[in-house]
MARZAGU-646362 format. One record per residue (C-alpha): residue in three letters; y, z, x. Coordinates in steps of 0.5 Angstrom, whole numbers, plus 2048, in hexadecimal, padded with zeros to 3 digits. Example, Ala and Ser with C-alpha at 12.3 -4.5 7.8 and 13.67 -1.06 7.14 Angstrom:
BEGIN
Ala7F7810819
Ser7FE80E81B
***
This chain:
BEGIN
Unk8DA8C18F9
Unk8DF8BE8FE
Unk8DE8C1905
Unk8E58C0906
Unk8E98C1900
Unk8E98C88FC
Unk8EA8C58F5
Unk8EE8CB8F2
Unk8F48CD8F5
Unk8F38D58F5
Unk8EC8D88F7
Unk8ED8DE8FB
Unk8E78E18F7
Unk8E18DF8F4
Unk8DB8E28F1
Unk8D48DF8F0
Unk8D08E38EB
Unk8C88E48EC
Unk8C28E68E9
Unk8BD8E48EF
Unk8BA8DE8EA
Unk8B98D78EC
Unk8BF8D68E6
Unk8C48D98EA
Unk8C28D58F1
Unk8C78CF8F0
Unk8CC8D48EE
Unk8CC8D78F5
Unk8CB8D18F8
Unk8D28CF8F5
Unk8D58D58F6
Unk8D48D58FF
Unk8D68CE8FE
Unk8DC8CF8FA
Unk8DE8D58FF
Unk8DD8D2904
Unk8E28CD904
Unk8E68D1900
Unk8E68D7905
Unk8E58DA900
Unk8E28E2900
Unk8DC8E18FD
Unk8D98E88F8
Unk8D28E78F6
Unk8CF8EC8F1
Unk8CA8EE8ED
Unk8C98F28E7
Unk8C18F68E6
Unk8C18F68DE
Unk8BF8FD8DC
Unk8C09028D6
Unk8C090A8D7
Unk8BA90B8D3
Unk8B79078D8
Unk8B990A8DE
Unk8B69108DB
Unk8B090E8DA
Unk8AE9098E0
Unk8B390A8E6
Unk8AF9078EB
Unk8B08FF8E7
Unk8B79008E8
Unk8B69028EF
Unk8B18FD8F1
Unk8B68F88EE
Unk8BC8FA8F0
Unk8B98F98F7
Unk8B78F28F6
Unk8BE8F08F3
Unk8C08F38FA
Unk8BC8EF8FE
Unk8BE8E98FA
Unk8C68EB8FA
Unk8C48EB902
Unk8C18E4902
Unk8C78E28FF
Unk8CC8E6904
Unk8C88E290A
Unk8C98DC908
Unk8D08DC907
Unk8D28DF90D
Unk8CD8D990F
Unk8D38D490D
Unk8D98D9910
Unk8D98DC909
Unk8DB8E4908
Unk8D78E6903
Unk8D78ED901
Unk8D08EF8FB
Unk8D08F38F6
Unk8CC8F68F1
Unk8CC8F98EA
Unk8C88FD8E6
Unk8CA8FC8DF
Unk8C88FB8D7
Unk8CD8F58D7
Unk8CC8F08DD
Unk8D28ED8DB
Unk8D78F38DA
Unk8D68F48E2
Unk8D88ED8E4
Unk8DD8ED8E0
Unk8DF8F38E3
Unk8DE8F18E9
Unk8E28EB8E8
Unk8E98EE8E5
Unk8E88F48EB
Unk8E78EF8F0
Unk8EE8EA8ED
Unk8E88E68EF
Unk8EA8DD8ED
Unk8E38DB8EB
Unk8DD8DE8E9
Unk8D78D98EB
Unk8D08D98E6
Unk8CB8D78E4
Unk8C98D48DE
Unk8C38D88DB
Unk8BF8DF8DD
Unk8B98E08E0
Unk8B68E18D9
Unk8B68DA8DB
Unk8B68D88D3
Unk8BA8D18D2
Unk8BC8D38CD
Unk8C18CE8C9
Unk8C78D08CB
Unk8C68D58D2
Unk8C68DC8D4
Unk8C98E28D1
Unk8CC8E48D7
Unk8D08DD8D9
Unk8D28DD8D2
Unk8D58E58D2
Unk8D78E48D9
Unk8DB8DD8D8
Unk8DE8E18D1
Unk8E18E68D4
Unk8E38E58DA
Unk8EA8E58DE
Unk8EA8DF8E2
Unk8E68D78E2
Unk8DE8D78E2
Unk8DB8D28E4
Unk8D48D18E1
Unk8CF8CD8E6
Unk8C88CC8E3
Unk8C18CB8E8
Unk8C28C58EC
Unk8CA8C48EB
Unk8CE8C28F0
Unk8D58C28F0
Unk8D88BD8F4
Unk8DE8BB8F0
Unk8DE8B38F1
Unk8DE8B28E9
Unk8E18B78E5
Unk8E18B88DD
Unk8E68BC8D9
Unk8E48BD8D2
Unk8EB8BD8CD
Unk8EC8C08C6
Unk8F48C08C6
Unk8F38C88C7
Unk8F88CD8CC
Unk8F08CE8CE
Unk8EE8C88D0
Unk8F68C58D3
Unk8F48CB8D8
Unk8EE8C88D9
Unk8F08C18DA
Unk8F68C48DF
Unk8F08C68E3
Unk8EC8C08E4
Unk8F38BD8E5
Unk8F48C18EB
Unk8ED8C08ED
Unk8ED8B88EE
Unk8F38B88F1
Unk8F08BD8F6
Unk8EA8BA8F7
Unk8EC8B28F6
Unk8E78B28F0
Unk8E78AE8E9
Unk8E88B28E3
Unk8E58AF8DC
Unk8E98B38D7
Unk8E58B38D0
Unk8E78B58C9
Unk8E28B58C3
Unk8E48B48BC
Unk8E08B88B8
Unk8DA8B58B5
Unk8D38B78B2
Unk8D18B08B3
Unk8D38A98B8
Unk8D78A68B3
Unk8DC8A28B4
Unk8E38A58B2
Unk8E98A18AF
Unk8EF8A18B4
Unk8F38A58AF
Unk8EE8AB8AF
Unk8F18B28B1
Unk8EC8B48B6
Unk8EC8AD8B9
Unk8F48AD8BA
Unk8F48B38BB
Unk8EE8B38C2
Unk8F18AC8C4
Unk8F88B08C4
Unk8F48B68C9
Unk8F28B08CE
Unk8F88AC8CE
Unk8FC8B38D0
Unk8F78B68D5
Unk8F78AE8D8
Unk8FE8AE8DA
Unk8FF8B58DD
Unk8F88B48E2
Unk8FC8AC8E3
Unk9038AF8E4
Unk8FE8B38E9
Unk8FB8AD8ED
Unk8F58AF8EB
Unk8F08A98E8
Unk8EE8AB8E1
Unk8EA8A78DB
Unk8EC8A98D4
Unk8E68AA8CF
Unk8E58AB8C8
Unk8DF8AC8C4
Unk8DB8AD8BC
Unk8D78B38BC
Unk8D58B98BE
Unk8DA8BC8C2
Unk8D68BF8C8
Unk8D08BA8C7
Unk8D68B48C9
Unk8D98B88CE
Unk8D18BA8D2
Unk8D08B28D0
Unk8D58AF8D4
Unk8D58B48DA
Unk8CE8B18DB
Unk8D08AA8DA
Unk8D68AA8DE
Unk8D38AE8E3
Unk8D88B48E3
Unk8D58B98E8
Unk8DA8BE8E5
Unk8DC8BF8DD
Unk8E38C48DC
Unk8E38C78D6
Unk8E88CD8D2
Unk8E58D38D0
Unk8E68D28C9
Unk8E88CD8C4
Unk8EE8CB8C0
Unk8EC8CF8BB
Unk8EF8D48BF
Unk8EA8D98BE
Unk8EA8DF8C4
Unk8E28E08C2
Unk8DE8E68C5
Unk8DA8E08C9
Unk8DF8DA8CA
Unk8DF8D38C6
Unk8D98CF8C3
Unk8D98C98C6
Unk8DA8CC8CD
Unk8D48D08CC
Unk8D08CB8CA
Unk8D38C68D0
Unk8D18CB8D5
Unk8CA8CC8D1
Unk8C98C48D2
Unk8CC8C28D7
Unk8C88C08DD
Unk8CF8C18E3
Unk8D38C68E4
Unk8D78C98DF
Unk8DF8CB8E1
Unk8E28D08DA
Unk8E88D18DC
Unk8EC8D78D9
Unk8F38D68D5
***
């Protein structure tokens, strides 16, 4: 992240959320960073997976839990206020771990929910953890989903568009941020492909991807932010992680949803699957 330049105009409030896992570090890190140079309040939580019959039947694995959450939420805390950063932890007991972040988020007005890629079940699984997938579905504001090793320095943006309101948001979003931080943006469109054919000029998708990028290219240039315009054959969330690692991108910015327009109960499939792949930092702005 740039020490000196908060990349996003409003940050009040921040909320990084934590399962204690390796796969939640980089998230925190992130996070603290974020808050630093945003002077941003930072809330940290952490929600204890349980069920009622199981609170029953062997109270003292919750508690013993709970307390180990706690010691980790205080680590947290300490490392913050390290940094100069206010951070206040909570902790949730609950059968739906993202139900209280989202909570959290809306009571909070927080401006960005912080997470981590997968959960401390540690499966790699081929898109990511269930918690991600709900927390970024339901939530009222941007997430930004870091996986292990991540860092977010903003150098090299990439903004995946579609020609939806949801990804417009998102190019406005990652428009702003490379002004903010002096960053090069890459905006990319994918003409939708099960094989890397070539498709003629005239192809409805090829159009259509090409007119995409030659929009969001001349708002980002109007904004005096250096900007490269992509367009590729394929799969789209194969293209979009493909071209991020060639160029480097150290951010990739997506909508929530795409242009079919479907509010589903997670969120749009070519974003989720972007996120389960990608190896940096994912922004999913919400429309």
């Amino acid at each position: 992240m740039n020490k000196l330049v908060c990349p996003v105009a409003k940050m009040e409030k921040l909320l990084v959320a934590t399962d204690g896992s390796i796969f939640s570090e980089s998230a925190i890190r992130e996070a603290i960073n974020l808050a630093r140079t945003c002077s941003s309040k930072l809330i940290a939580i952490s929600v204890v997976k349980t069920s009622p019959e199981f609170e029953d039947l062997v109270p003292q694995v919750s508690e013993k839990a709970e307390k180990e959450m706690r010691e980790h939420l205080e680590s947290v805390k300490s490392r913050a206020s390290k940094e100069g950063v206010d951070c206040e932890i909570v902790i949730h007991r609950g059968e739906e771990p993202f139900q209280n972040i989202v909570n959290d988020a809306a009571k909070n007005q927080v401006d960005m929910i912080i997470i981590g890629t997968h959960g401390r079940t540690g499966l790699k699984r081929l898109l990511m953890g269930s918690v991600t997938a709900r927390v970024i579905g339901h939530a009222p504001c941007n997430v930004l989903v870091v996986p292990l090793h991540a860092k977010v320095e903003c150098r090299h943006i990439l903004v995946a568009t579609d020609g939806s309101r949801y990804s417009d948001a998102a190019a406005s979003e990652a428009i702003g941020i490379a002004k903010r931080c002096g960053g090069s943006l890459i905006v990319i469109s994918v003409a939708l492909s099960d094989k890397e054919i070539i498709l003629p000029e005239d192809d409805e998708e090829m159009i259509l991807a090409k007119d995409n990028v030659k929009k969001i290219v001349g708002l980002a240039e109007k904004e005096g932010v250096k900007t490269e315009g992509l367009t590729a054959i394929g799969k789209p969330y194969e293209a979009i992680v493909e071209t991020a690692k060639r160029k480097h991108a150290d951010l990739i910015v997506v909508g929530s949803h795409g242009r079919t327009g479907l509010d589903r109960l997670l969120m749009g499939s070519v974003t989720e699957r972007v996120i389960g792949h990608s190896e940096v930092a994912v922004l999913v702005v919400k429309a």
